[in-house]
PDB file of N, CA, C and O in Angstrom:
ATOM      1  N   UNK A   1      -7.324  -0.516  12.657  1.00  0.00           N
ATOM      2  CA  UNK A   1      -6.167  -0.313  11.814  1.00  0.00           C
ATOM      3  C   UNK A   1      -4.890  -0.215  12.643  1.00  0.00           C
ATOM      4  O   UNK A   1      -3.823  -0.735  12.319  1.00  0.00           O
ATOM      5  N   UNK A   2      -5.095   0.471  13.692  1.00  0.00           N
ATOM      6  CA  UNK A   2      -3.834   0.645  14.750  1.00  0.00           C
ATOM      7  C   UNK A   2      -2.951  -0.746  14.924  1.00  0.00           C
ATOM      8  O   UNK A   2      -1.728  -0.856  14.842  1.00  0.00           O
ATOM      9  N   UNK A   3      -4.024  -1.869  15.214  1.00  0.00           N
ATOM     10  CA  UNK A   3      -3.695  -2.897  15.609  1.00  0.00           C
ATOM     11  C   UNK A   3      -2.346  -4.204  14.218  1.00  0.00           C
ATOM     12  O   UNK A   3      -1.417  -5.010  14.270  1.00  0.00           O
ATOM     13  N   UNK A   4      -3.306  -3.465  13.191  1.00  0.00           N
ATOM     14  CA  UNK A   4      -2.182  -3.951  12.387  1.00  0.00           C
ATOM     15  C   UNK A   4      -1.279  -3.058  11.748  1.00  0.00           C
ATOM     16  O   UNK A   4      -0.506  -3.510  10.903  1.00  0.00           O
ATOM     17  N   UNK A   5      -1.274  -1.808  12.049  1.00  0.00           N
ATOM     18  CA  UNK A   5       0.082  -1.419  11.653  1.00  0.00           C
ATOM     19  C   UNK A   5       0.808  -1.986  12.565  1.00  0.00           C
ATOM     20  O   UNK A   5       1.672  -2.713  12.074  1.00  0.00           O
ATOM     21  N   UNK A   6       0.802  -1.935  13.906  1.00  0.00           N
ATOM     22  CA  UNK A   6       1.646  -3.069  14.956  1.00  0.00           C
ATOM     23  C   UNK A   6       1.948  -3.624  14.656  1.00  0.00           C
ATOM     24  O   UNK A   6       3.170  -3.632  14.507  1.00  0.00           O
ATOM     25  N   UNK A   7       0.954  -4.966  14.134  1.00  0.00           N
ATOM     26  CA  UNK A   7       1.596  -6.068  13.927  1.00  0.00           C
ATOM     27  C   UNK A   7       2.422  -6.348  12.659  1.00  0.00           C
ATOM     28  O   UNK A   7       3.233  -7.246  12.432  1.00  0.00           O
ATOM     29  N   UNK A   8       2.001  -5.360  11.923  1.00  0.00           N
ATOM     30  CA  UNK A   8       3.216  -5.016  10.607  1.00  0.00           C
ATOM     31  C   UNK A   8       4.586  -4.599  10.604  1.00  0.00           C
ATOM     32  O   UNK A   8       5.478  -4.671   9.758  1.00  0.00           O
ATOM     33  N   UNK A   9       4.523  -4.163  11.719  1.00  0.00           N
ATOM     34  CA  UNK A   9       5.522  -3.827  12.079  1.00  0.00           C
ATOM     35  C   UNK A   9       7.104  -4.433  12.817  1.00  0.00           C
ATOM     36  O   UNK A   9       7.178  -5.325  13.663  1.00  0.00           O
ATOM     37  N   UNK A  10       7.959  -3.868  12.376  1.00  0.00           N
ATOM     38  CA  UNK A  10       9.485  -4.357  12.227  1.00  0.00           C
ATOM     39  C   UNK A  10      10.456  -3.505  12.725  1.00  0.00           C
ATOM     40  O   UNK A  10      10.416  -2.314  12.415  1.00  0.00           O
ATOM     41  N   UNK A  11      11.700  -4.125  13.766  1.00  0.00           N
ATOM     42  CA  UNK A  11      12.516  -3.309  14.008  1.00  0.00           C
ATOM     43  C   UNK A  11      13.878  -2.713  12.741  1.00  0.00           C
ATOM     44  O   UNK A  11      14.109  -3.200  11.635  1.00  0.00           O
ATOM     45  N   UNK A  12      14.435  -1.769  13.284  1.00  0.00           N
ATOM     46  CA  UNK A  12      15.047  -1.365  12.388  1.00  0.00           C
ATOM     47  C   UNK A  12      16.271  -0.600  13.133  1.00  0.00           C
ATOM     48  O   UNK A  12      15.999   0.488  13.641  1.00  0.00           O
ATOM     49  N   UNK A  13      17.250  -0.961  13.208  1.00  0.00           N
ATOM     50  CA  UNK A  13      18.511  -0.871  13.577  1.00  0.00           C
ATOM     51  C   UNK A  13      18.900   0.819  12.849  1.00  0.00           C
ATOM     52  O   UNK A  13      18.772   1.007  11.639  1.00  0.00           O
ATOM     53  N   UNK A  14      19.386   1.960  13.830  1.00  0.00           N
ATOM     54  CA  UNK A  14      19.488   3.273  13.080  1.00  0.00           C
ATOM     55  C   UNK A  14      20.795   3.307  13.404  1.00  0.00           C
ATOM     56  O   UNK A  14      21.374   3.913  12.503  1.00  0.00           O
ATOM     57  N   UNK A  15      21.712   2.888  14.416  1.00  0.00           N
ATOM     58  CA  UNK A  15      22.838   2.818  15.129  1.00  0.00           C
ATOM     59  C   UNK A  15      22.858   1.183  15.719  1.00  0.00           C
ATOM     60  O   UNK A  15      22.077   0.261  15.956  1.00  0.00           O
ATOM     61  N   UNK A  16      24.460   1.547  15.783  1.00  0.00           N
ATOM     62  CA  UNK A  16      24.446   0.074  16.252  1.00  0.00           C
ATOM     63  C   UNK A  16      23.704   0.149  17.880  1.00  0.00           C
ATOM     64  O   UNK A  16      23.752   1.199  18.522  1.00  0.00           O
ATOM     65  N   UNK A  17      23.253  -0.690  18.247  1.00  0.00           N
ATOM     66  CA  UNK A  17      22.628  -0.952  19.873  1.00  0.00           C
ATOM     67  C   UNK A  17      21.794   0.413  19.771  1.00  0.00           C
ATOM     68  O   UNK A  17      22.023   1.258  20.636  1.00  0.00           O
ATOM     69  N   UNK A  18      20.651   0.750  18.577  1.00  0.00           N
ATOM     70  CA  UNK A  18      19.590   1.585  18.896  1.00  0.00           C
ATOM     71  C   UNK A  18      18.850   0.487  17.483  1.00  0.00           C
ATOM     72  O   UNK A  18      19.387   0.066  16.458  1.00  0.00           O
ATOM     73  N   UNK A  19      17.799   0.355  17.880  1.00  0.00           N
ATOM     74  CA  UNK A  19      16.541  -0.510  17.342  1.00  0.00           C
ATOM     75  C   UNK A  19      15.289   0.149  17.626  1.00  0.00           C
ATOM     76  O   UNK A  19      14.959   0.331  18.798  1.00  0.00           O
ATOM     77  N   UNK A  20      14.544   0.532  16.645  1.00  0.00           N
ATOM     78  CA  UNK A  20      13.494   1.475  16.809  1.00  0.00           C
ATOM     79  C   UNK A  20      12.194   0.310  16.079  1.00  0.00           C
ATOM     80  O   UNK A  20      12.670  -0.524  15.308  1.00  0.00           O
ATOM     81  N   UNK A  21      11.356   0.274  16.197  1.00  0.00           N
ATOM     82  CA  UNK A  21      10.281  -0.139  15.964  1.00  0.00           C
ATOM     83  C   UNK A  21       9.422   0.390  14.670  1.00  0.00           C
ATOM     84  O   UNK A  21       8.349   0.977  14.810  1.00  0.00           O
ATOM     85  N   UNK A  22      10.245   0.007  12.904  1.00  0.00           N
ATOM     86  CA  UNK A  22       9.144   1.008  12.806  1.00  0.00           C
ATOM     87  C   UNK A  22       7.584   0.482  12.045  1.00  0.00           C
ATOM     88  O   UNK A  22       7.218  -0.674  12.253  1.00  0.00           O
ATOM     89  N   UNK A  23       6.955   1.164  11.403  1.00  0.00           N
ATOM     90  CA  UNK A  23       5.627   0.901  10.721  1.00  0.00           C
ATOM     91  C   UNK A  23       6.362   0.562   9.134  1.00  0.00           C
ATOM     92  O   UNK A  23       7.439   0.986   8.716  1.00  0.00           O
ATOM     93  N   UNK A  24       5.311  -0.405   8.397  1.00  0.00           N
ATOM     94  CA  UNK A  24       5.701  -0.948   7.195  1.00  0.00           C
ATOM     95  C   UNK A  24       5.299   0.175   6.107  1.00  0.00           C
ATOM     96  O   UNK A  24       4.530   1.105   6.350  1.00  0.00           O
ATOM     97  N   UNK A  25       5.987  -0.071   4.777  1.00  0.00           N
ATOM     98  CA  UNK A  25       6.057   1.204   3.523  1.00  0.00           C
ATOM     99  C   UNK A  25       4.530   1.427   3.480  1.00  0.00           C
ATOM    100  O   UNK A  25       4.053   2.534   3.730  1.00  0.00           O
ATOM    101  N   UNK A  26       4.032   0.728   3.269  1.00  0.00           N
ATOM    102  CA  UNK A  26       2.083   0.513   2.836  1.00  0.00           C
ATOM    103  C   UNK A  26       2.156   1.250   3.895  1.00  0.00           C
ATOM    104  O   UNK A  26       2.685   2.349   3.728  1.00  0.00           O
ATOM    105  N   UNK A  27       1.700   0.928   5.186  1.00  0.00           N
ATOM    106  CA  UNK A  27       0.906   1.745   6.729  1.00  0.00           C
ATOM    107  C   UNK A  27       1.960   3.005   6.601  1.00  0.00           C
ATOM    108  O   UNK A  27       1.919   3.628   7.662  1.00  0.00           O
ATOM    109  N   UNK A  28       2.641   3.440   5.923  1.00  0.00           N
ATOM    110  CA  UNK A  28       3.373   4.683   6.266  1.00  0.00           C
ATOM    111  C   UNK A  28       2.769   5.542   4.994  1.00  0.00           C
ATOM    112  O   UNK A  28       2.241   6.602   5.330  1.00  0.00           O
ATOM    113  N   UNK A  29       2.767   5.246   3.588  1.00  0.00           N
ATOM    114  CA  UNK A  29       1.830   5.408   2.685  1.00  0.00           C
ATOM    115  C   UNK A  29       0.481   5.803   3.258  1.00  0.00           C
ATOM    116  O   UNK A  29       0.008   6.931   3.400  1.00  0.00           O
ATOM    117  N   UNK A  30      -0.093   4.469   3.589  1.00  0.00           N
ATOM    118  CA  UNK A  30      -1.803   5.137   4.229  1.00  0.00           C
ATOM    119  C   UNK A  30      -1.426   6.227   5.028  1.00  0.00           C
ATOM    120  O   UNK A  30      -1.590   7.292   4.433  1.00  0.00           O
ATOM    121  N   UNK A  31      -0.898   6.359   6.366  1.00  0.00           N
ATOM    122  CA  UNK A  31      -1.095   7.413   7.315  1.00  0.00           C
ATOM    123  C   UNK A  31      -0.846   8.957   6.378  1.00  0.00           C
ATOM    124  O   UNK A  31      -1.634   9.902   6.405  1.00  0.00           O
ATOM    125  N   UNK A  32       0.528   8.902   5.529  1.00  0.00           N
ATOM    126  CA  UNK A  32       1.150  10.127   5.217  1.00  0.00           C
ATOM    127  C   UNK A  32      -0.094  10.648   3.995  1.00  0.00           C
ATOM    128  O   UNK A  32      -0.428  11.818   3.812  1.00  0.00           O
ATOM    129  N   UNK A  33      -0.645   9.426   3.249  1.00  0.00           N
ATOM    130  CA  UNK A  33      -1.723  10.192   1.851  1.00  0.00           C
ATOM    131  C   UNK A  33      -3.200  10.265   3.120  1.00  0.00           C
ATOM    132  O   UNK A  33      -4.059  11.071   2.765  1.00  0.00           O
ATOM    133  N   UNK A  34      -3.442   9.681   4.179  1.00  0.00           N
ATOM    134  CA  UNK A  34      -4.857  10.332   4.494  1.00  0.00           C
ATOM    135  C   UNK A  34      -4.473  11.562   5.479  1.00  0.00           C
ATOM    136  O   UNK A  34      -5.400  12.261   5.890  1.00  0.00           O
ATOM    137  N   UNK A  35      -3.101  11.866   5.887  1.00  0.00           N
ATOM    138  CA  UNK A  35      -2.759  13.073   6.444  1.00  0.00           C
ATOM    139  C   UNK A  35      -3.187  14.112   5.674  1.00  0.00           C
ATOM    140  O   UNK A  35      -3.836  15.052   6.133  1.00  0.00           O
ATOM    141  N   UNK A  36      -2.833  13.995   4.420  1.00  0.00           N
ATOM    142  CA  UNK A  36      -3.344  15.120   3.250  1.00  0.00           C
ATOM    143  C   UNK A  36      -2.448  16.408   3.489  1.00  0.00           C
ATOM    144  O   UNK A  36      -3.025  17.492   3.393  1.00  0.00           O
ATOM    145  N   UNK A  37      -1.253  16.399   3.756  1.00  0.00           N
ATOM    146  CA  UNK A  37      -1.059  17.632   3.639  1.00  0.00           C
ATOM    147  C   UNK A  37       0.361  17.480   2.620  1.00  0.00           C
ATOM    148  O   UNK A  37       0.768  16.429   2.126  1.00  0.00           O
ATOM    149  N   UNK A  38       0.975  18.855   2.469  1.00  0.00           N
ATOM    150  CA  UNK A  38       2.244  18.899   1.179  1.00  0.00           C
ATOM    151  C   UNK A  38       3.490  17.984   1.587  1.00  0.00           C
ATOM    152  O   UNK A  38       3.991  17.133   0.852  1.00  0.00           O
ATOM    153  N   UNK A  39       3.871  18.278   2.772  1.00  0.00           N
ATOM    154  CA  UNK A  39       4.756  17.745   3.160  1.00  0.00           C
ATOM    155  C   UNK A  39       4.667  16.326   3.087  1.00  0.00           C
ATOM    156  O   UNK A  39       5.699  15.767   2.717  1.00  0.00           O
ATOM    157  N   UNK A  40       3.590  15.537   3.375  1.00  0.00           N
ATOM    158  CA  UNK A  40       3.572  14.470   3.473  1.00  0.00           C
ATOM    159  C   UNK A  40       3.387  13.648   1.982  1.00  0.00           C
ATOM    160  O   UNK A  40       3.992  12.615   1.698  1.00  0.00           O
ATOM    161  N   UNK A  41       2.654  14.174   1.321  1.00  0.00           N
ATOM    162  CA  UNK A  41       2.816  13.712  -0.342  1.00  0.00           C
ATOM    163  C   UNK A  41       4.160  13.671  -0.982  1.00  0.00           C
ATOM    164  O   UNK A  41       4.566  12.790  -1.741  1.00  0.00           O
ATOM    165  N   UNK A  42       4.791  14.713  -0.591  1.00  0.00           N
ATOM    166  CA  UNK A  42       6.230  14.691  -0.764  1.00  0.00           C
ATOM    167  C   UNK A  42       6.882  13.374  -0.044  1.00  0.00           C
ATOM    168  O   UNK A  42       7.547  12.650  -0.785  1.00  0.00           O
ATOM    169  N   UNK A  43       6.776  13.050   1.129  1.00  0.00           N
ATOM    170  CA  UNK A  43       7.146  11.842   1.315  1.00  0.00           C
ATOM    171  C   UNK A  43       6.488  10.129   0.626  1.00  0.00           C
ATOM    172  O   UNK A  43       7.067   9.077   0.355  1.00  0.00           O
ATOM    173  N   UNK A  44       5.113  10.548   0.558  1.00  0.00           N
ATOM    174  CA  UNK A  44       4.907   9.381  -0.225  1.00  0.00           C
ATOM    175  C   UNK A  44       5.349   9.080  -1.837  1.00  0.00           C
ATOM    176  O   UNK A  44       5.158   8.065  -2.505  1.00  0.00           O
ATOM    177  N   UNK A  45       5.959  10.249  -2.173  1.00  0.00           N
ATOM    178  CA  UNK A  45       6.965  10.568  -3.519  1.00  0.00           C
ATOM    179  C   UNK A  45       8.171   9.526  -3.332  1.00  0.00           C
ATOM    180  O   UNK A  45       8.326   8.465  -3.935  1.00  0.00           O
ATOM    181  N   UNK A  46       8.826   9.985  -2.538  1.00  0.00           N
ATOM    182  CA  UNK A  46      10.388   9.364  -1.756  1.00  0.00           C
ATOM    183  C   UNK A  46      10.112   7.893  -1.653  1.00  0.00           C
ATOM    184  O   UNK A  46      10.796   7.086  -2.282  1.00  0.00           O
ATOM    185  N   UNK A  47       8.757   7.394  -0.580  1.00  0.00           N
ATOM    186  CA  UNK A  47       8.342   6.234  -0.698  1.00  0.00           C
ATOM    187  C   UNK A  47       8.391   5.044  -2.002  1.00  0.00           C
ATOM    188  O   UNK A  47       9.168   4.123  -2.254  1.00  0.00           O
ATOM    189  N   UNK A  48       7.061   5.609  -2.719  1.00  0.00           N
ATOM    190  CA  UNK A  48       7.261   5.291  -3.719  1.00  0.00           C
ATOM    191  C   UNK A  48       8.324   4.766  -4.754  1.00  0.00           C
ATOM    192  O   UNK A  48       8.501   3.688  -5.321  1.00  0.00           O
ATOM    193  N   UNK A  49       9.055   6.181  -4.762  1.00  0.00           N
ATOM    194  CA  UNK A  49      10.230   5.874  -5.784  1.00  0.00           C
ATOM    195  C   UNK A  49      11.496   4.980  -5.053  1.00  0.00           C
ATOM    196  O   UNK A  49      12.550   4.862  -5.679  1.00  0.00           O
ATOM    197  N   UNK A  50      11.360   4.416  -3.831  1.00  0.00           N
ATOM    198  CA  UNK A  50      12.083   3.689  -3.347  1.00  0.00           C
ATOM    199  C   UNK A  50      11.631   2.291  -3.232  1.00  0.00           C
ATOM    200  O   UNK A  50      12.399   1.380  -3.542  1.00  0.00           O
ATOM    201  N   UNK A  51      10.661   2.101  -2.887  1.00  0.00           N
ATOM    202  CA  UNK A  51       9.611   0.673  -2.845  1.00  0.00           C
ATOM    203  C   UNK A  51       8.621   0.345  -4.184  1.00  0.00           C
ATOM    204  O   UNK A  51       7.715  -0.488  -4.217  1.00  0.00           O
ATOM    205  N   UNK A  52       8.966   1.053  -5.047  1.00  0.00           N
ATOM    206  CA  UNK A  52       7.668   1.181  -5.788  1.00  0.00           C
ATOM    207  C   UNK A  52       6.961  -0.234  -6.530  1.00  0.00           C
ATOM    208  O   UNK A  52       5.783  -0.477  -6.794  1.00  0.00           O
ATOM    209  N   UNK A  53       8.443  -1.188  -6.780  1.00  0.00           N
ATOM    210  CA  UNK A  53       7.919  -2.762  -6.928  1.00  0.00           C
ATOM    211  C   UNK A  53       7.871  -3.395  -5.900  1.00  0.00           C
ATOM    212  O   UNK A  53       7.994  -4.546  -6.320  1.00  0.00           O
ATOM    213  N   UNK A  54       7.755  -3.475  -4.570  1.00  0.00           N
ATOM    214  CA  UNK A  54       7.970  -4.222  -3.416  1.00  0.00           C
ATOM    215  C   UNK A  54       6.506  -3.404  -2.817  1.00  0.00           C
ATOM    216  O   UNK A  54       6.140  -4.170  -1.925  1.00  0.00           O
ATOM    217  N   UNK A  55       5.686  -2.459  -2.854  1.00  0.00           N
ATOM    218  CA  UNK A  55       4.458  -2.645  -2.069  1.00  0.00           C
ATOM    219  C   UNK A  55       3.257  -3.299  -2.646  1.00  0.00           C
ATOM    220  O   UNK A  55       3.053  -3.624  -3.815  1.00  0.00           O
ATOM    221  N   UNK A  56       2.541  -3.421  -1.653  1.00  0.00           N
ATOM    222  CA  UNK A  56       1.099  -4.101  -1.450  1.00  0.00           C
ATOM    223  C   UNK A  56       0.309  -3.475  -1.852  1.00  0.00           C
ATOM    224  O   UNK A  56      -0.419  -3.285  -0.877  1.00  0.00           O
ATOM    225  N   UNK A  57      -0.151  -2.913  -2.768  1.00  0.00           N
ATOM    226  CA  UNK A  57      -1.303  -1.735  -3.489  1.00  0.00           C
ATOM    227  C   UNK A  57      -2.198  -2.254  -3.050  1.00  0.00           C
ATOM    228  O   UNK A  57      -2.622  -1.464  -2.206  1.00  0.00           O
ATOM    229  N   UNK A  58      -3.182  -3.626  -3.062  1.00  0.00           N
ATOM    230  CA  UNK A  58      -4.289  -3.808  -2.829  1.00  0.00           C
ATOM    231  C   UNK A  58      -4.363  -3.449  -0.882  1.00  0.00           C
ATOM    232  O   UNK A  58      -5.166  -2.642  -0.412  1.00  0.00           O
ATOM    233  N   UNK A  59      -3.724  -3.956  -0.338  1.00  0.00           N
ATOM    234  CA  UNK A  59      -3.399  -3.242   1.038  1.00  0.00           C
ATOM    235  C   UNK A  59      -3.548  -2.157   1.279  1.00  0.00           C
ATOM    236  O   UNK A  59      -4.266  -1.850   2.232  1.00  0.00           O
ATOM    237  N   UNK A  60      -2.781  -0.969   0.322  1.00  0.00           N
ATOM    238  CA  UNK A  60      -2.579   0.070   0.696  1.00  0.00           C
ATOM    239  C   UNK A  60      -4.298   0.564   0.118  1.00  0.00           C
ATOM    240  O   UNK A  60      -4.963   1.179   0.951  1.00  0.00           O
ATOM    241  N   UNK A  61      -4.666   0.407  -0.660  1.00  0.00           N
ATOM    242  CA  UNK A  61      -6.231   0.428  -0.929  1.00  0.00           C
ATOM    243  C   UNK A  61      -7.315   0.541  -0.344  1.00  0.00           C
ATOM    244  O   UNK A  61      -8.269   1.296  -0.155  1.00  0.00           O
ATOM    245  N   UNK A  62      -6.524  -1.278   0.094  1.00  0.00           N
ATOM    246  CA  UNK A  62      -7.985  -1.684   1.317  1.00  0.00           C
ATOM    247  C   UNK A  62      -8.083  -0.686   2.635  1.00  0.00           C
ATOM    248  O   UNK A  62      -9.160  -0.594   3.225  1.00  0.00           O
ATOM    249  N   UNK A  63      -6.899   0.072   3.084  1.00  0.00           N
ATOM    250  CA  UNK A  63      -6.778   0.390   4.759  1.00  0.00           C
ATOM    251  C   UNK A  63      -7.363   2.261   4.221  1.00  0.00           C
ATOM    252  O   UNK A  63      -8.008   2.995   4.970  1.00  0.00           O
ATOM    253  N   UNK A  64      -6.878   2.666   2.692  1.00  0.00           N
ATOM    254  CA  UNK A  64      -6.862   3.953   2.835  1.00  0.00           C
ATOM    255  C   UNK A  64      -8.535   4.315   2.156  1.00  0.00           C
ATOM    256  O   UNK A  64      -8.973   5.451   1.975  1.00  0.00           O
ATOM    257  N   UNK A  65      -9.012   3.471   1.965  1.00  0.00           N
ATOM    258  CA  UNK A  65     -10.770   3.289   1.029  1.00  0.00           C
ATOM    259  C   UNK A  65     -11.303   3.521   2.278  1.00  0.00           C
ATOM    260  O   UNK A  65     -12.484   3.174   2.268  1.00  0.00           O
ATOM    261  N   UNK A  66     -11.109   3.769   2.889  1.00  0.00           N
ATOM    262  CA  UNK A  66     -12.959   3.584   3.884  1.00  0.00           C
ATOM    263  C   UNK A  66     -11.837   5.017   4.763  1.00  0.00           C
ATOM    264  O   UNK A  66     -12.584   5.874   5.235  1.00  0.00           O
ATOM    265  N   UNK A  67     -10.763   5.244   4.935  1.00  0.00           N
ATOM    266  CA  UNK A  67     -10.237   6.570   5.817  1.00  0.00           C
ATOM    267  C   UNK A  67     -10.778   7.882   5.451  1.00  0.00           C
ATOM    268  O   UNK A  67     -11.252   8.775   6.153  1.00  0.00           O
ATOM    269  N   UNK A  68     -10.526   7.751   3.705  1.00  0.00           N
ATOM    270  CA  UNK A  68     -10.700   8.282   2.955  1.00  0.00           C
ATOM    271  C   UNK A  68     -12.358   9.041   2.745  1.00  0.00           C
ATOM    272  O   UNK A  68     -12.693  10.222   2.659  1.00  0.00           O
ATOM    273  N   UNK A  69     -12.974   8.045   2.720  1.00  0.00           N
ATOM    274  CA  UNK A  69     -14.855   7.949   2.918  1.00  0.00           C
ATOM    275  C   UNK A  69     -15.086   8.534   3.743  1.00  0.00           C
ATOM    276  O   UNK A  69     -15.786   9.546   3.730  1.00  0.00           O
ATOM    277  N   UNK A  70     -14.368   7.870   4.995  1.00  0.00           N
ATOM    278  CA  UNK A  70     -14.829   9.443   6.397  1.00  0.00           C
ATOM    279  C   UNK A  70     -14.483  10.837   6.245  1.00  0.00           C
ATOM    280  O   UNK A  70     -15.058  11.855   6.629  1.00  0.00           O
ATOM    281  N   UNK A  71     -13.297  10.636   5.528  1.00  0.00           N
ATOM    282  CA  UNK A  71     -12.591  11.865   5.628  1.00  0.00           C
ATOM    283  C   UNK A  71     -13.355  13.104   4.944  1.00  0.00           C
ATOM    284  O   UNK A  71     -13.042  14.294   4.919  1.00  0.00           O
ATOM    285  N   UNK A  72     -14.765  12.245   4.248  1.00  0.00           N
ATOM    286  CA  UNK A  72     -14.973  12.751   2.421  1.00  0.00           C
ATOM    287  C   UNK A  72     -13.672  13.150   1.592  1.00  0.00           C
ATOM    288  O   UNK A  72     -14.049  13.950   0.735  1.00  0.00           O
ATOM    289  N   UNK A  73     -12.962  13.038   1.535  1.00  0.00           N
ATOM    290  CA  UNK A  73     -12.076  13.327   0.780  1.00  0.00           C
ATOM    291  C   UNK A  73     -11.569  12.281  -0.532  1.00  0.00           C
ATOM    292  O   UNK A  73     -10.389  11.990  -0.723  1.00  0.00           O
ATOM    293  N   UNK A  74     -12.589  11.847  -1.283  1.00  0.00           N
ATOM    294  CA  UNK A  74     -11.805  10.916  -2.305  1.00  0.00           C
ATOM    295  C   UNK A  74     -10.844  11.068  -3.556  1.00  0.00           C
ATOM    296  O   UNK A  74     -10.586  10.309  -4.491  1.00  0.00           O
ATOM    297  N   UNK A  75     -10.436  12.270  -3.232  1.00  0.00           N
ATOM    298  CA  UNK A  75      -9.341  12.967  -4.147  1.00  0.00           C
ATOM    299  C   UNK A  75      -8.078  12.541  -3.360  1.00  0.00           C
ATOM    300  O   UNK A  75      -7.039  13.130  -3.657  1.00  0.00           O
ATOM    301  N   UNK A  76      -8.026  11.472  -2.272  1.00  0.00           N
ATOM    302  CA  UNK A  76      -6.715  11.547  -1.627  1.00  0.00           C
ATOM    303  C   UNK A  76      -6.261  10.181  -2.844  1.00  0.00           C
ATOM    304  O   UNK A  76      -5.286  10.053  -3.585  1.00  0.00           O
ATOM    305  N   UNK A  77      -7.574   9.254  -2.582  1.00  0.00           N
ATOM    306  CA  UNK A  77      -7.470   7.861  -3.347  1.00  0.00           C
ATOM    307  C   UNK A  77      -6.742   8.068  -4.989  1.00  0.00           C
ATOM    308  O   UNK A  77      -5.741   7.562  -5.496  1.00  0.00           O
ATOM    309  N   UNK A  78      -7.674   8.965  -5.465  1.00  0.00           N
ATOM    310  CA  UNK A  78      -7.133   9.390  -6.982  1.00  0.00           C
ATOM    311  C   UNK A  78      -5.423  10.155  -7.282  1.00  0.00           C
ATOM    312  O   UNK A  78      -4.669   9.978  -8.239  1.00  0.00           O
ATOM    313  N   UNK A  79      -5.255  10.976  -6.115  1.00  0.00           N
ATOM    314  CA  UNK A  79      -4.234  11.400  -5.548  1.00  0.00           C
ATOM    315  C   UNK A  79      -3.058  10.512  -6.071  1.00  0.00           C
ATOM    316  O   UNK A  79      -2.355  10.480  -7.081  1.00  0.00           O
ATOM    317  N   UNK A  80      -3.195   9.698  -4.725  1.00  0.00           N
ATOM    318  CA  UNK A  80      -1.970   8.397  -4.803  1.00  0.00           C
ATOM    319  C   UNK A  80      -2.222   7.495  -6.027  1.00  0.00           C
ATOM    320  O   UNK A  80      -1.174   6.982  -6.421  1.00  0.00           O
ATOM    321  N   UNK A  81      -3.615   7.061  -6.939  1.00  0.00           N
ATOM    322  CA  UNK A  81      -3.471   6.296  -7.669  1.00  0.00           C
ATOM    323  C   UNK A  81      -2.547   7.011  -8.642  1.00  0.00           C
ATOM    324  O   UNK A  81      -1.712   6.220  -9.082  1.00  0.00           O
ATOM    325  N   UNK A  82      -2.406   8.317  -9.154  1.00  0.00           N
ATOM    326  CA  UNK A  82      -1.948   8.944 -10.113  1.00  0.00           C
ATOM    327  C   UNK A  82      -0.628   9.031  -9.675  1.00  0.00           C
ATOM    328  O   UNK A  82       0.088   9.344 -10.626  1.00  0.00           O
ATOM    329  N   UNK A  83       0.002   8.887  -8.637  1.00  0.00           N
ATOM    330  CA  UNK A  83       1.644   8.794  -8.205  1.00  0.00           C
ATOM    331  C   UNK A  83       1.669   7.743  -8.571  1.00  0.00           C
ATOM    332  O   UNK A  83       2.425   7.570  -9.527  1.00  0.00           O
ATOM    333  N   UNK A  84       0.877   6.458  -8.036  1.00  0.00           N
ATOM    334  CA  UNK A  84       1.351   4.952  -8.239  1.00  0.00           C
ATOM    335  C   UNK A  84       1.592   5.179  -9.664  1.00  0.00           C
ATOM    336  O   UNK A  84       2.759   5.136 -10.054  1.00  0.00           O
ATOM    337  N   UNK A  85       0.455   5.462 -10.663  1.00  0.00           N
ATOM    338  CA  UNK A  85       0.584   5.222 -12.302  1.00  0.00           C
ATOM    339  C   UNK A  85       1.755   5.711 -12.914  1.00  0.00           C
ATOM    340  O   UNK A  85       2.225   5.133 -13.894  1.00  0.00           O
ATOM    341  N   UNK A  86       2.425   7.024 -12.286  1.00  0.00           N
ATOM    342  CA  UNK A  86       3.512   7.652 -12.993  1.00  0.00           C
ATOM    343  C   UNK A  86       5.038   6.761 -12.279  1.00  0.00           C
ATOM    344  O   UNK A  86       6.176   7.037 -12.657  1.00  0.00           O
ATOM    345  N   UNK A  87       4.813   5.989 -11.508  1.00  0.00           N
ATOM    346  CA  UNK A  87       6.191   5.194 -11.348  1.00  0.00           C
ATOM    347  C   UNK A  87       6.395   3.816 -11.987  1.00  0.00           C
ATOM    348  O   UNK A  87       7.499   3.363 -12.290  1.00  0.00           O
ATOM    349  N   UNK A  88       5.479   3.331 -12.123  1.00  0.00           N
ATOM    350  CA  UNK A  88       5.420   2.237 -13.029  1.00  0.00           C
ATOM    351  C   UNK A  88       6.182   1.753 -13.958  1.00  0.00           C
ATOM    352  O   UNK A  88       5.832   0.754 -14.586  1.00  0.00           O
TER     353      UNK A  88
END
């Protein structure tokens, strides 16, 4: 997974002549909902309601389905499906 958040990845100008490298909405989604903690749901809130027609759901699916499985935790999956459903 490491390997393609990399390659998903895009610079992003924060200042002029500063360019930071960052990770795409989906791979920032996966990391922050299999983090599992408050703070970070709160950001996949912000996410969401900013990208919410422009992400890759089946993506964000495919990378966070099997994190999730290790994690045992499949309340993260139901989690985010129930944010996705209420922005719609």
């Amino acid at each position: 997974m490491i390997e393609q958040v990399i390659e998903r990845s895009s610079p992003f100008e924060f200042l002029p002549d500063v360019r930071l490298l960052t990770c795409s909405a989906e791979d920032l989604v996966v990391l922050k909902a299999f983090a599992d903690r408050s703070r970070d749901w709160a950001d996949v809130e912000g996410i969401l309601a900013r990208q919410r027609m422009t992400l890759d759901w089946g993506y964000i699916e495919e990378q966070l389905s099997p994190l999730a499985e290790v994690k045992e935790s499949p309340e993260i999956l139901q989690r985010l499906r129930q944010l996705h459903s209420t922005i719609r």
